[in-house]
C-alpha positions in Angstrom: 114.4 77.6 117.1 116.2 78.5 120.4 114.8 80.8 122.8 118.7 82.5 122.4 117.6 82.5 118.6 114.4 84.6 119.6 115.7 88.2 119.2 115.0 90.6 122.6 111.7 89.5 124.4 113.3 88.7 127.6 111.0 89.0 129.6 109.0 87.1 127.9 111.3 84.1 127.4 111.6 84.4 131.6 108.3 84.1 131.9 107.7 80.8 129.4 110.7 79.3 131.1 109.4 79.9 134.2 105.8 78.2 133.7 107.6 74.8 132.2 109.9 74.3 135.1 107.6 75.3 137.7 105.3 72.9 135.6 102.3 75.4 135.1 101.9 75.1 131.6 98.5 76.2 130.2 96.7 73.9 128.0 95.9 76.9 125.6 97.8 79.9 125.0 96.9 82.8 122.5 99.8 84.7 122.0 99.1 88.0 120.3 100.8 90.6 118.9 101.9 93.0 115.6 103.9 91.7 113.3 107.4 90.9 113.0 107.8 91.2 116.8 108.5 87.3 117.6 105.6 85.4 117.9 106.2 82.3 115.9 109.5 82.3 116.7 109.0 82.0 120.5 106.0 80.0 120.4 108.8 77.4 118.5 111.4 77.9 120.8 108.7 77.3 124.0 107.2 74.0 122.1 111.2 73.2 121.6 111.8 73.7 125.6 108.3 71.8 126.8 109.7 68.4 124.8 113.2 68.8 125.8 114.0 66.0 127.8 117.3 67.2 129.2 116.5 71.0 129.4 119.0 73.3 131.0 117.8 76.2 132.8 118.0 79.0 129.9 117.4 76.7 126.9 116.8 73.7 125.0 119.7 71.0 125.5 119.8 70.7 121.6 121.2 67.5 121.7 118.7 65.0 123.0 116.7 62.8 121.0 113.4 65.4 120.9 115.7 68.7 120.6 117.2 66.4 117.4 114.0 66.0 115.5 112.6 69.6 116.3 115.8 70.9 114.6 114.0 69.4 111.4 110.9 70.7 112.5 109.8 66.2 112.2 109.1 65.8 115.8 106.0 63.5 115.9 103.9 65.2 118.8 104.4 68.5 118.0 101.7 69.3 114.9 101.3 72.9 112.7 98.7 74.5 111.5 98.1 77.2 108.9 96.2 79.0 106.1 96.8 77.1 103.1 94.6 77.6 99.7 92.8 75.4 97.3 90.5 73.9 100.0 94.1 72.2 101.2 95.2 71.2 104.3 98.6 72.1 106.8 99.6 69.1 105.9 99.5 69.4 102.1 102.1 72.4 102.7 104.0 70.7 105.2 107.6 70.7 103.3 107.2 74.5 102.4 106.2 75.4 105.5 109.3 73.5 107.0 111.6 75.1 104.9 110.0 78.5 105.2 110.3 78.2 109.2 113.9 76.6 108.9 115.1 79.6 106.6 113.9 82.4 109.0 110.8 82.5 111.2 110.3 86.0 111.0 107.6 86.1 108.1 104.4 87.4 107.1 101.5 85.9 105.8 102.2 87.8 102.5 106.0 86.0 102.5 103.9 82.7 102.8 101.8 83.2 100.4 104.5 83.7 97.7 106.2 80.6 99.0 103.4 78.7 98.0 102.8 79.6 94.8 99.1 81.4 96.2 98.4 83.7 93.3 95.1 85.4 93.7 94.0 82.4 96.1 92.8 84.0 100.0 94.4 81.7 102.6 92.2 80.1 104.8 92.1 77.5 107.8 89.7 75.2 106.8 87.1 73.2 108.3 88.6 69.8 107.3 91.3 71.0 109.6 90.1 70.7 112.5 89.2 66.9 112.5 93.0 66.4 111.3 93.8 68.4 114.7 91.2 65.8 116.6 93.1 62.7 114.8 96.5 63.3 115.5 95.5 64.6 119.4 93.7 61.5 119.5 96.8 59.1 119.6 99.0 58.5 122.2 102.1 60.3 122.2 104.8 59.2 120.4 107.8 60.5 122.9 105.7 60.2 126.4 105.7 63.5 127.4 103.3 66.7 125.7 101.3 66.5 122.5 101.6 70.2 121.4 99.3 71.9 118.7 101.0 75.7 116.9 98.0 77.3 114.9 99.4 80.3 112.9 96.9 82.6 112.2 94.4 81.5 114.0 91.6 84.1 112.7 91.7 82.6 109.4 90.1 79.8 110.9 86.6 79.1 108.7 83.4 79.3 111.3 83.4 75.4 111.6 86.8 74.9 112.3 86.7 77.6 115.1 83.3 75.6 116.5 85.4 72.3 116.2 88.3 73.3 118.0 86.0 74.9 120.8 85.3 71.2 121.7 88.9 70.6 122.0 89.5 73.5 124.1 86.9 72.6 126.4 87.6 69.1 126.5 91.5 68.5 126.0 93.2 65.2 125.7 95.7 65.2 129.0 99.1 66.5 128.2 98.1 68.6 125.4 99.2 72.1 124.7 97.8 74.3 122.1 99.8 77.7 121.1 97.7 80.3 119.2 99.8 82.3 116.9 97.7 85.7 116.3 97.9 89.2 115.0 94.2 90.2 115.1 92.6 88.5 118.3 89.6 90.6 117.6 88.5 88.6 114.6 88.3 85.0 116.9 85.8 83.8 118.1 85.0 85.0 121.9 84.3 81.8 123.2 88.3 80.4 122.1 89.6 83.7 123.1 87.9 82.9 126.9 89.2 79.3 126.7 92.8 80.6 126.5 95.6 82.1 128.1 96.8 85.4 126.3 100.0 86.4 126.3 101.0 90.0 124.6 103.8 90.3 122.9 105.6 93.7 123.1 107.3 95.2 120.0 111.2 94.4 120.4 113.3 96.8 121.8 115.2 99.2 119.0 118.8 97.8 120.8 118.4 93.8 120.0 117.2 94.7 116.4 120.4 96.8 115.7 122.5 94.1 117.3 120.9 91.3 115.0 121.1 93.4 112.0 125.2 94.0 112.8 126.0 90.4 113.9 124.0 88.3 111.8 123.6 90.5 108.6 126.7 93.0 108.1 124.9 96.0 108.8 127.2 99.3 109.8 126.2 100.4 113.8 125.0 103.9 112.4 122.7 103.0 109.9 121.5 100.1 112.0 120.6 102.1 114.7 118.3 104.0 112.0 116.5 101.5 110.5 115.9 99.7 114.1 114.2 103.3 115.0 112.1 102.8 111.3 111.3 99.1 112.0 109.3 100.3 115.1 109.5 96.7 117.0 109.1 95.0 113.9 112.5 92.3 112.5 110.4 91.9 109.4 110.0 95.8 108.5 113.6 96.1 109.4 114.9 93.1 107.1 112.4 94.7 104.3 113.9 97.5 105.0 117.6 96.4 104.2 116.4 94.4 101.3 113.9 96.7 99.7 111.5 94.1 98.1 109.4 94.8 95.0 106.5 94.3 96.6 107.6 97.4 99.1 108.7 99.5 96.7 105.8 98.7 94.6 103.0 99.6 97.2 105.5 103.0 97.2 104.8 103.6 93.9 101.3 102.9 93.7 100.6 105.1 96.5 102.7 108.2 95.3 100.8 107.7 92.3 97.1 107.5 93.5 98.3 110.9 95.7 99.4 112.7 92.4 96.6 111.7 90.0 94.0 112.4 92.7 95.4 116.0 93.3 95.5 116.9 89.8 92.3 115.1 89.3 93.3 112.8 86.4 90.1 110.7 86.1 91.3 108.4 83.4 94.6 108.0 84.5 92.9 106.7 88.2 90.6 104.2 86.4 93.6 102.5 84.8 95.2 103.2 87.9 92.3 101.2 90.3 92.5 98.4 86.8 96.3 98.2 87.8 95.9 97.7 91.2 93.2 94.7 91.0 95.4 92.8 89.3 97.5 92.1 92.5 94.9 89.6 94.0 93.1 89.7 97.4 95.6 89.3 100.2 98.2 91.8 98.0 95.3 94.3 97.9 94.7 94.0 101.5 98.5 94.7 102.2 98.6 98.0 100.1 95.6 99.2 101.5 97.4 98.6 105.3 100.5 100.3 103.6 98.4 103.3 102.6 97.3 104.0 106.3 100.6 103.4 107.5 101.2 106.5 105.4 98.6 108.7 105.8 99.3 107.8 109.6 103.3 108.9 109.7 102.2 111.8 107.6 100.1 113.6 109.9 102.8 113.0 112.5 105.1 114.2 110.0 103.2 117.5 110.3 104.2 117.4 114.3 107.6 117.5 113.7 108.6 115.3 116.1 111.3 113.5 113.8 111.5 110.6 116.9 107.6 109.7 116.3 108.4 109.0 112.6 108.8 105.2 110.8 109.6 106.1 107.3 112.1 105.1 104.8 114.0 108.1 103.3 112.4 107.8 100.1 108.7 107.6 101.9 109.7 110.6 103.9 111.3 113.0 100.8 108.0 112.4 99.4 106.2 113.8 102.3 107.9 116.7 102.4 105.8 117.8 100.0 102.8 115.3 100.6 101.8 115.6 104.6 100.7 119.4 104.6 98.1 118.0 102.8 97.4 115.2 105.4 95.4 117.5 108.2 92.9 117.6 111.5 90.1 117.9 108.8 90.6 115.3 106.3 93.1 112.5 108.1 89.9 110.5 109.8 88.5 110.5 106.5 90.5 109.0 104.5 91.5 106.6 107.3 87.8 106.0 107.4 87.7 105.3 103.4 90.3 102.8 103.8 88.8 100.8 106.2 86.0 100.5 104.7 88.1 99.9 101.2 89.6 97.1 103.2 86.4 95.9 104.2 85.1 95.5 100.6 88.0 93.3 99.8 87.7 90.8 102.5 84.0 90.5 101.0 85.3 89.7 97.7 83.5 93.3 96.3 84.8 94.0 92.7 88.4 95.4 93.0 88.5 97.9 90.3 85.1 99.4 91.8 86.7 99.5 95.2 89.7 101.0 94.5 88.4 103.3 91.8 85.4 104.7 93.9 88.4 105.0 96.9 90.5 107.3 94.5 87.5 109.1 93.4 86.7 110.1 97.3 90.5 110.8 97.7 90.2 114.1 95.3 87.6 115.5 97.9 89.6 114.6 100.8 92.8 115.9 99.8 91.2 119.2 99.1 90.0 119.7 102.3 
């Protein structure tokens, strides 16, 4: 990964190229933002940049020795780290995560999960983690220049690992660069999050999506243009927008149906509707449940009818044609409240067809008021 491969973000690219050749590098940076807008990619193409060794003043020379092996993602000082499952480590994941990356480092955690086969599993960093972090920082660099650490999805760190990797933070080996890759800063610890440097990333601007989805994927400038505008900053919604997965068009269905059978108050039909939906495992659950405020969200705006203020695909919006009159100032912070708090059940492994069930239930009120 190039920083020319990093779609938009200029500004930010200026500003990483800046600290390496004026040799102010932090020793930890949390880089933060939503999804899909670029983080993993440019904390790649900055890690590429630090171990070039015949940088230009733009880029990455791609051709030295260090630029060769980072192509293959096999460079020896620079070291991953991610939620894996099965009590596993990074490294046990290491080919699929290389191959992931290598195919297109615009994922979720949802895309990784699939890759590796996680089923119901909840991925985690886990503790044994951090002392593979503390081995590999404690040798000497292999190519004599930085030894650079890239945890993705740093708040899935377990308690322990987070303490462990405080002591590093606090105490780092010289030359060592860690780059914290996070989409919910909130849920680290404070003490990390005052050891490091954070960087917000931006959503990317409508323009460089449209361009990437012309040049790189066939896509005609008109409709482009549109789903840039429904991607809202985001080259992940945008790519699942072109190819309308199953998981996308699933969540779809499942929420058009929960909608329907709570309006016409079909209590059986929602029980084996909440039975249905707990079969999908944790971090699936978790995703729908995001997707459903998304929803309720764009349909109160849809009430506004300000058409520029709306990110919905044309299927999601000729349902709320008929749906968002029914998402209003008296019930909207309700039922964004109820899914929270559904959300909130699930990360503390609470039954899922109780969840979801007792959700729909409370849905029948709130859509009557």
């Amino acid at each position: 990964m190039f920083f020319k491969d990093v779609i938009g973000q200029e500004e930010t690219k200026q500003r990483l190229i800046q600290e390496v050749n004026e040799g102010r590098i932090p020793h930890a940076q949390l880089i933060c933002g939503p999804e899909g807008v670029g983080k993993l990619p440019l904390a790649l193409a900055y890690a590429r940049y630090i171990s070039c060794t015949n940088r230009g003043a733009t880029d990455a020379c791609g051709v030295c020795p260090s630029c060769v092996k980072f192509s293959k993602l096999v460079h020896p000082d620079v070291h991953f780290v991610f939620p894996v499952v099965k009590s596993g480590r990074s490294d046990d994941y290491i080919v699929e995560w290389r191959r992931m990356v290598l195919n297109n480092p615009y994922f979720n955690l949802n895309h990784w999960l699939n890759e590796i086969n996680a089923e119901n599993a909840q991925a985690v960093i886990y503790t044994k983690e951090s002392d593979e972090i503390m081995k590999k920082l404690s040798l000497k660099s292999s190519e004599g220049g930085f030894k650079i650490t890239i945890i993705w999805l740093p708040e899935k760190m377990q308690l322990a690992c987070s303490n462990k990797l405080l002591k590093l933070l606090e105490e780092p080996p010289e030359k060592t660069v860690f780059l914290l890759v996070s989409e919910a800063p909130d849920l680290i610890l404070p003490t990390i999050l005052s050891r490091t440097q954070r960087f917000n990333i931006r959503k990317i601007d409508e323009a460089s999506i449209a361009q990437v989805l012309q040049q790189k994927y066939g896509v005609q400038q008109a409709t482009s243009v549109t789903i840039a505008h429904l991607a809202n900053g985001s080259f992940i919604k945008a790519l699942e927008t072109i190819h309308l997965n199953e998981e996308s068009q699933l969540f779809f269905e499942l929420f058009v149906n929960l909608m329907r059978l709570s309006y016409q108050r079909k209590i059986r039909e929602m029980k084996l509707w909440s039975e249905q939906v707990a079969t999908l495992g944790r971090e699936r659950q978790k995703n729908f449940l995001s997707y459903c405020q998304r929803m309720i969200r764009e349909n109160f705006i849809y009430n506004l009818h300000q058409k520029e203020l709306v990110y919905m695909t044309p299927d999601e919006q000729n349902f709320s044609t008929r749906f968002a009159p029914f998402v209003n100032e008296r019930n909207v912070i309700g039922i964004m409240n109820e899914l929270s708090e559904a959300q909130q059940h699930i990360e503390q492994n609470v039954n899922a067809k109780m969840v979801f069930f007792d959700f729909s239930l409370k849905m029948i009120v709130l859509l009557k008021s």
